[in-house]
C-alpha positions as CSV (number, residue, x, y, z in Angstrom):
1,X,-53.5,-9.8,32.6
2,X,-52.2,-6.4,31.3
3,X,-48.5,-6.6,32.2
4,X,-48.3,-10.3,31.2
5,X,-49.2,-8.9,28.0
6,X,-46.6,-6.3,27.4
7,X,-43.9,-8.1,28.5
8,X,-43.8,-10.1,24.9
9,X,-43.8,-7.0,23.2
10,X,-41.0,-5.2,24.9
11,X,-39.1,-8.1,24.7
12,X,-39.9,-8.1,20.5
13,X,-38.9,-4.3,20.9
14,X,-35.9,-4.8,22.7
15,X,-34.8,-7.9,20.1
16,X,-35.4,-5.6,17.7
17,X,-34.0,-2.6,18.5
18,X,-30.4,-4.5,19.3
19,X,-30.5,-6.6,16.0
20,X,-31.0,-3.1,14.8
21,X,-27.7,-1.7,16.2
22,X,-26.1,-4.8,15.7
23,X,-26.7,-4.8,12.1
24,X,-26.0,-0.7,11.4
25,X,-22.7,-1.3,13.6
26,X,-21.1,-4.5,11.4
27,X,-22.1,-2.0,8.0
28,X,-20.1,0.5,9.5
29,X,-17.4,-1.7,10.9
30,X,-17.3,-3.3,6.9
31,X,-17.1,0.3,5.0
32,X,-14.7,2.0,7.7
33,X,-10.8,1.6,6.1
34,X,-9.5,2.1,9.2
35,X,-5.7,3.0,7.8
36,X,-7.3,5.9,5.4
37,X,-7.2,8.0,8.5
38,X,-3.5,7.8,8.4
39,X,-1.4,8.0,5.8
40,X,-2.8,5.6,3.0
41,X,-3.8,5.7,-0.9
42,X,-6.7,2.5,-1.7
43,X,-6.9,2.4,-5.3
44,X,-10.4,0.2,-6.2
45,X,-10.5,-1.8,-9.3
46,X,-14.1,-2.2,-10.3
47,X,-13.4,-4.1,-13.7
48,X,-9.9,-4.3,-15.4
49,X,-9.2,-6.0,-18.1
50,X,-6.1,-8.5,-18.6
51,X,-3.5,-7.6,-20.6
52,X,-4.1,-3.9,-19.6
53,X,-1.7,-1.7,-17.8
54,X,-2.8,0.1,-14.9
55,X,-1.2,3.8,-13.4
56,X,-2.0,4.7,-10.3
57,X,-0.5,7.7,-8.3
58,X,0.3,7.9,-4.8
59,X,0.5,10.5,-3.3
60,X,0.8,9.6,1.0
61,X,3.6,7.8,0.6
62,X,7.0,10.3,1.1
63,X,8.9,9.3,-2.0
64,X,6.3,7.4,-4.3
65,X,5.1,8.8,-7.2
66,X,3.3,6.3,-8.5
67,X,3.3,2.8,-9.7
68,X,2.4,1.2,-12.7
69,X,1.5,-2.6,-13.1
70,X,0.7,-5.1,-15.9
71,X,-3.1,-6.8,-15.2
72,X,-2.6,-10.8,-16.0
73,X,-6.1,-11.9,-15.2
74,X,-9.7,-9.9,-15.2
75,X,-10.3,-8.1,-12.1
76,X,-13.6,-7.3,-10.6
77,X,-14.3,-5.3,-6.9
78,X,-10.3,-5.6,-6.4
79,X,-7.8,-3.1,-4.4
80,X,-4.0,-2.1,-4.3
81,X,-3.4,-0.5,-0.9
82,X,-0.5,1.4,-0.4
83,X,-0.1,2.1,3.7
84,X,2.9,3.9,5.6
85,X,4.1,1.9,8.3
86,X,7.1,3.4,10.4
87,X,7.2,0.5,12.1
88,X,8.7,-1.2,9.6
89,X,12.8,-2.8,11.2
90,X,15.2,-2.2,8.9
91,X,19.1,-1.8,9.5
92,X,20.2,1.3,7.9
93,X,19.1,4.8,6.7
94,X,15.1,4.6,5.4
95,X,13.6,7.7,3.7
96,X,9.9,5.8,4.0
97,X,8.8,2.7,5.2
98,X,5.2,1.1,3.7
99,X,2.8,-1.9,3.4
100,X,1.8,-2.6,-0.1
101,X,-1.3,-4.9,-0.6
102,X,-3.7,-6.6,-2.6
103,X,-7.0,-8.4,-2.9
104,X,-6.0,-9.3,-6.4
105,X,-2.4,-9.9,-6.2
106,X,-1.9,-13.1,-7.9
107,X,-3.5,-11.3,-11.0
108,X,-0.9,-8.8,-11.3
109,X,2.5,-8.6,-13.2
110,X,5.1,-6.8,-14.1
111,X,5.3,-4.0,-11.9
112,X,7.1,-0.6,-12.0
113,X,7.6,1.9,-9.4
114,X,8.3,6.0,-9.4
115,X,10.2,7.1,-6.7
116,X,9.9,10.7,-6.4
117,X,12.4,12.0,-3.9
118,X,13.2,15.7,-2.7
119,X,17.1,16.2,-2.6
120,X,17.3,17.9,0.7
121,X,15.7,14.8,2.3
122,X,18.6,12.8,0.6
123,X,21.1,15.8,1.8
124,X,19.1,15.5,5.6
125,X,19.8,12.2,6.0
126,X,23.3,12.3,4.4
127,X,22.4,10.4,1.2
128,X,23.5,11.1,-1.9
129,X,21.6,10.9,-5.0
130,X,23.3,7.3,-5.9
131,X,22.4,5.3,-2.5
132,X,18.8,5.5,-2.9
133,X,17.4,1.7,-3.4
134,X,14.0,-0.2,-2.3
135,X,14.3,-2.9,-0.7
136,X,11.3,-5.3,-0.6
137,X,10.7,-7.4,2.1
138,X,14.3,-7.1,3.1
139,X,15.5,-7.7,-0.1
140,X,17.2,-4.9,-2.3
141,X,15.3,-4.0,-5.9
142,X,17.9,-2.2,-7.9
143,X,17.1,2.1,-8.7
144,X,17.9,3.7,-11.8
145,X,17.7,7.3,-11.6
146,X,15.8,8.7,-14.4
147,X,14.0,11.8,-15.5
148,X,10.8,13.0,-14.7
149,X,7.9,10.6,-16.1
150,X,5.6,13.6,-16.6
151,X,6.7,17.2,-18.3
152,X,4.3,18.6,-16.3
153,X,5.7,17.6,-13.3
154,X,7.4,19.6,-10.3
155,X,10.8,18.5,-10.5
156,X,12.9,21.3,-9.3
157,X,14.3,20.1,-6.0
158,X,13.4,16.4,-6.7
159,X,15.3,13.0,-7.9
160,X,13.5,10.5,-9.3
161,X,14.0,6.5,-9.9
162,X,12.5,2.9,-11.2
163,X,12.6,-0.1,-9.7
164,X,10.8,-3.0,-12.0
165,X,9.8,-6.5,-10.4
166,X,9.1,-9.1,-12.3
167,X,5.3,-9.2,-10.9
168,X,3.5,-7.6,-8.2
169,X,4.8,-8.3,-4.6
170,X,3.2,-7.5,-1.4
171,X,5.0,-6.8,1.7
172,X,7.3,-4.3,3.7
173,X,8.5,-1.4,1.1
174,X,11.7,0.1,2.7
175,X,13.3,3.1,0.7
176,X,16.7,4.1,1.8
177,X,20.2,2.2,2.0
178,X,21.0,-0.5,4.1
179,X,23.8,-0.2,6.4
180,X,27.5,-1.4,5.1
181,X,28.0,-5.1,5.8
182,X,24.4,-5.7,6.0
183,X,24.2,-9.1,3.7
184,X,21.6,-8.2,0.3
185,X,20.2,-11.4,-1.4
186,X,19.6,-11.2,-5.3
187,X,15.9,-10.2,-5.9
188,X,13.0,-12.6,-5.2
189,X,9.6,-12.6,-4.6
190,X,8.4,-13.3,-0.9
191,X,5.1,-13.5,0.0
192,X,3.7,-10.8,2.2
193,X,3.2,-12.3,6.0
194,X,0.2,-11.0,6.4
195,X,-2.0,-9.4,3.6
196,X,-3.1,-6.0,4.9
197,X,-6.4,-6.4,3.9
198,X,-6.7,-9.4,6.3
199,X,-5.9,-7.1,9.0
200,X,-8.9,-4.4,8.0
């Protein structure tokens, strides 16, 4: 009568102890960002106000400096995630190649970005200072080369540039210059294939 009796509790034991590692292994799995590992900056938005404008540096990314965007709608528990991805096709010369994405995306507007670029990657890959653009899910967002946004910047050995969009776009970020007799559409705003944070 003994063994019949234990065998009810090691069965509660061992139900238990699995739902146990079940349950501490989806926790993990949820709170892991796997990309942080490489290189990757996740900015959290705990609570943002609309009509509030929103800096955030990056500082992964070879040639970002930052990006600034216009909040439309109140955010709560959102992200911007900024992910290199050499992966990336493109037909020409790129200086980086990266995945922006958002869980908030259709909240955000007017965005600006700060390229930051050192001159001897332009001179490396036979650039010069006026070929540098972004191109956005294959399509080309004018540069304007500008000064430093921040006096207390390092900018000896650096160029910098904007590039404004109309409102936030997720996708493939490309800077470089697209090899001659490449066709370039006038700027639009595609949506991202897949967001990144789908993929996580």
């Amino acid at each position: 009568a003994k063994p019949a009796s234990r065998a009810p509790h090691k069965r509660f034991w061992l139900s238990l102890g699995l739902l146990m590692l079940v349950s501490v292994l989806v926790i993990l799995n949820s709170i892991s960002e796997p990309t942080v590992t490489g290189r990757a900056t996740i900015q959290t938005l705990s609570f943002v106000r609309a009509g509030s404008s929103m800096e955030m540096e990056i500082k992964t990314i070879p040639g970002v400096k930052a990006i600034i965007v216009q909040v439309e709608q109140d955010i709560k528990n959102g992200k911007i995630l900024f992910s290199e991805d050499t992966t990336i096709p493109f037909d020409g010369i790129a200086l980086a190649k990266f995945i922006v994405s958002s869980t908030e995306s259709e909240k955000l507007g007017q965005t600006e970005l700060i390229l930051k670029i050192r001159q001897d990657a332009l001179q490396k890959a036979g650039l010069s200072e006026y070929d540098v653009g972004l191109y956005i899910n294959k399509i080309l967002v004018p540069t304007i080369k500008t000064n430093p946004p921040d006096l207390l910047d390092n900018s000896a050995g650096y160029v910098y540039y904007s590039a404004s969009l109309d409102t936030f776009t997720e996708g493939h970020y490309v800077i470089g210059k697209q090899k001659l007799g490449t066709t370039i559409s006038p700027v639009q705003q595609e949506p991202a294939t897949t967001p990144l944070f789908e993929q996580l």
